[in-house]
MARZAFI-396032 format. One record per residue (C-alpha): residue in one letter; x, y, z. Coordinates in steps of 0.5 Angstrom, whole numbers, plus 500, padded with zeros to 3 digits. Layout:
# residues N
AXYZ...
//
This chain:
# residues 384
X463318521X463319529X468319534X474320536X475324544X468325546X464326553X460323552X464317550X462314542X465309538X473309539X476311533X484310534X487316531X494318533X493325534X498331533X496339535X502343533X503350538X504354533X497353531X495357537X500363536X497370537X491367539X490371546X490377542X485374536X479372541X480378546X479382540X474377537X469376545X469379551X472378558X467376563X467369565X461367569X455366568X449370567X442368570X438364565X431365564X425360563X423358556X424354551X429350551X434350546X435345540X441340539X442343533X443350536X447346541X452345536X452351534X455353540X461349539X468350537X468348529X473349524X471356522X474358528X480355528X481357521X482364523X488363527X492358522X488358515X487351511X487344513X480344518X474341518X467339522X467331522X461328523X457331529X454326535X446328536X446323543X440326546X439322554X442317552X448317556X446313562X451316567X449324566X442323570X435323569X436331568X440332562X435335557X440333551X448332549X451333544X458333541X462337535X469334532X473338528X479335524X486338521X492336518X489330514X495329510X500327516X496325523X489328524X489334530X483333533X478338537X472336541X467340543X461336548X455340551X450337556X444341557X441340563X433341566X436346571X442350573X443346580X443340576X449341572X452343579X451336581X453333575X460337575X462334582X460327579X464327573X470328576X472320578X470320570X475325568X480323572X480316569X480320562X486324564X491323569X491330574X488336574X492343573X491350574X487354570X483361569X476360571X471359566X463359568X460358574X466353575X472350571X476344572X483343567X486336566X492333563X495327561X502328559X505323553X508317555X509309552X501308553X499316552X498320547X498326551X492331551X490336555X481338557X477343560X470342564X466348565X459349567X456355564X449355567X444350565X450347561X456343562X462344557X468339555X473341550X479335550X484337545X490332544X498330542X502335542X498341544X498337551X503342552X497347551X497352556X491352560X489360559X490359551X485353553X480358556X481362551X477356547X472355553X470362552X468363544X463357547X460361553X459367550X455362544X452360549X450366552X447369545X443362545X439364552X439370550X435368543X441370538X444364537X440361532X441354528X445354520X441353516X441346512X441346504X436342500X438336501X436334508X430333506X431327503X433325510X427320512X423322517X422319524X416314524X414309529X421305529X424310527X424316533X425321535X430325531X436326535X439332531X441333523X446337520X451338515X458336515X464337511X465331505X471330508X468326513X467321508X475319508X475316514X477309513X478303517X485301516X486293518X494294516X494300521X489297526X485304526X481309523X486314518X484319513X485316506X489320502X485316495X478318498X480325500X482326492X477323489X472327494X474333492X474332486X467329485X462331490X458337489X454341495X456339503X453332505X447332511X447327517X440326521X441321527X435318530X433312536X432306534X425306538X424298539X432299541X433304546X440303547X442303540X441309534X441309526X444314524X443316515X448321512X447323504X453325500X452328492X456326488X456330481X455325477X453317477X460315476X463319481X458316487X461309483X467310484X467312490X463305492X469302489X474304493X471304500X470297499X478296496X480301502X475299508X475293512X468295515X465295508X465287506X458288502X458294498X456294491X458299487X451300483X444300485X443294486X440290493X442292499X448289504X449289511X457290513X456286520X460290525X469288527X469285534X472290539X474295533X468298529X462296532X457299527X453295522X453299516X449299509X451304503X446306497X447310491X441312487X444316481X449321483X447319491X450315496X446314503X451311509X447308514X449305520X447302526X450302534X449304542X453309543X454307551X453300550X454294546X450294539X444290539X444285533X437287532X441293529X442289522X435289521X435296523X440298518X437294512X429297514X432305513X436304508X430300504X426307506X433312504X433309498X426310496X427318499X433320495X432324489X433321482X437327479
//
């Protein structure tokens, strides 16, 4: 899955999104506790450059907001885009965007973290004073707020009848551009808890220039990703994630994604290790990506169970099978979903994989893209 408020802009995902305050209480002291109070920049050096995995590292994610109010976060799926968004300019080296989700029970809360890095300090400069029209667009009116990096820019967008209400900040650290959009009811968040947020990223991003931030390490099971070939590459980013981005399901009664309470029982009782996620481009189609995520299941019949009910729960999922049999392609919803889409299970695995431009209308050549790399998912997943 991926989604939800991003910059870069991905695949809409309609969720109503709900922070409640409380969940920001105390936090001040926590994060001052916790980092230190410098807020610009420091000079960066030359040398390689980081690694979208690192990138992503440096985001918020749901061990931080863990600590200031226990339970119900998770990481979602991470979105690996590489240059690929046409608005950030021939500069931008890499962009990469970290979703963590809470409250699945009621409307899930949402917070997302995007990182551009970009060739050259100035580059990111240049950049920071172009998305401004776009941030406008995004959210209504700046506001006030403490500086953070090199430079800060706080956006807000109150709730009304078209709104659901948010509140965002922009930062350029360096080499780097920052956004955190936060959304629903925290849009009453006030920006000094906001940069309290902005600043557990730039203090990662300062120990990643300084070599001291290193990627996590993935289990075992990544390496039964495919690799990259010649359609297939280069890998924009892999990962693990919480199973818990495998409840998303699109709702054709609600007209939108929402978590099912069905799925999240049924995943948390059957799956057995944390699922992996590798996102690649499609080299024939430079607009589009393919992107495979494996889930272990505990045994064979929980990864059919698991078929059985997105296929019952799940409007994108017209043509999963719930057993080894051959592979379906589930053709995009029009102006919804527009991901073609395949599911594969050998034994006790399951591989979704999907095809679709992340800025851009998706290629029909994604479902022939979905077909070749679930055909090579299937062959690459273990057997026990």
């Amino acid at each position: 899955m991926s989604g939800g408020l991003t910059d870069p802009v991905a695949p809409a995902r309609a969720v109503v999104i709900m922070i409640c305050m409380r969940i920001f209480s105390g936090y001040g002291a926590l994060v001052a506790a916790l980092i230190g109070v410098a807020l610009t920049a420091p000079a960066w050096p030359q040398g390689a450059q980081p690694s979208p995995e690192q990138l992503l590292a440096a985001s918020i994610h749901a061990d931080d907001l863990g600590k200031v109010n226990p339970g119900g976060w998770w990481d979602d799926a991470p979105e690996f885009n590489g240059r690929l968004d046409p608005e950030a300019g021939d500069a931008l080296v890499t962009a990469v965007t970290a979703h963590v989700f809470g409250r699945p029970d009621a409307a899930p809360a949402e917070i997302a973290t995007s990182l551009r890095l970009y060739a050259r300090a100035s580059d990111a400069s240049d950049t920071f004073d172009a998305t401004a029209t776009g941030d406008r667009r995004d959210y209504s009116e700046t506001i006030d707020g403490p500086k953070l990096g090199d430079r800060s820019r706080y956006l807000h967008q109150p709730a009304d009848s078209g709104h659901e209400g948010g509140i965002a900040l922009r930062f350029q650290f360096g080499r780097y551009l920052v956004r955190i959009d936060v959304g629903g009811d925290a849009s009453t968040l006030p920006p000094d808890k906001l940069a309290l947020l902005g600043q557990i990223v730039a203090d990662r991003l300062k120990e990643l220039d300084a070599g001291k931030l290193a990627a996590p390490a993935l289990p075992n099971l990544a390496q039964a990703l495919p690799a990259a070939d010649e359609a297939f590459r280069p890998v924009l980013g892999t990962a693990s994630l919480s199973s818990l981005s495998w409840a998303w399901v699109w709702s054709s009664q609600a007209s939108e994604l929402i978590v099912s309470g069905r799925l999240r029982a049924l995943l948390k009782d059957s799956v057995r290790d944390a699922p992996v996620l590798r996102r690649y481009r499609i080299a024939g189609d430079p607009a589009d990506i393919a992107e495979v995520t494996i889930m272990p299941f505990r045994t064979p019949d929980a990864a059919g169970r698991y078929l059985a009910e997105i296929k019952r729960e799940d409007a994108r999922r017209s043509a999963v099978t719930a057993g080894e049999g051959d592979i379906m392609v589930s053709p995009p919803i029009a102006d919804v979903a527009p991901a073609y889409r395949a599911d594969v299970r050998v034994g006790r695995y399951v591989a979704e994989v999907t095809c679709f431009a992340p800025f851009a209308p998706t290629a029909s050549a994604c479902g022939r893209a979905v077909k070749e790399m679930a055909e090579r998912a299937k062959k690459t997943l273990p057997e026990k």
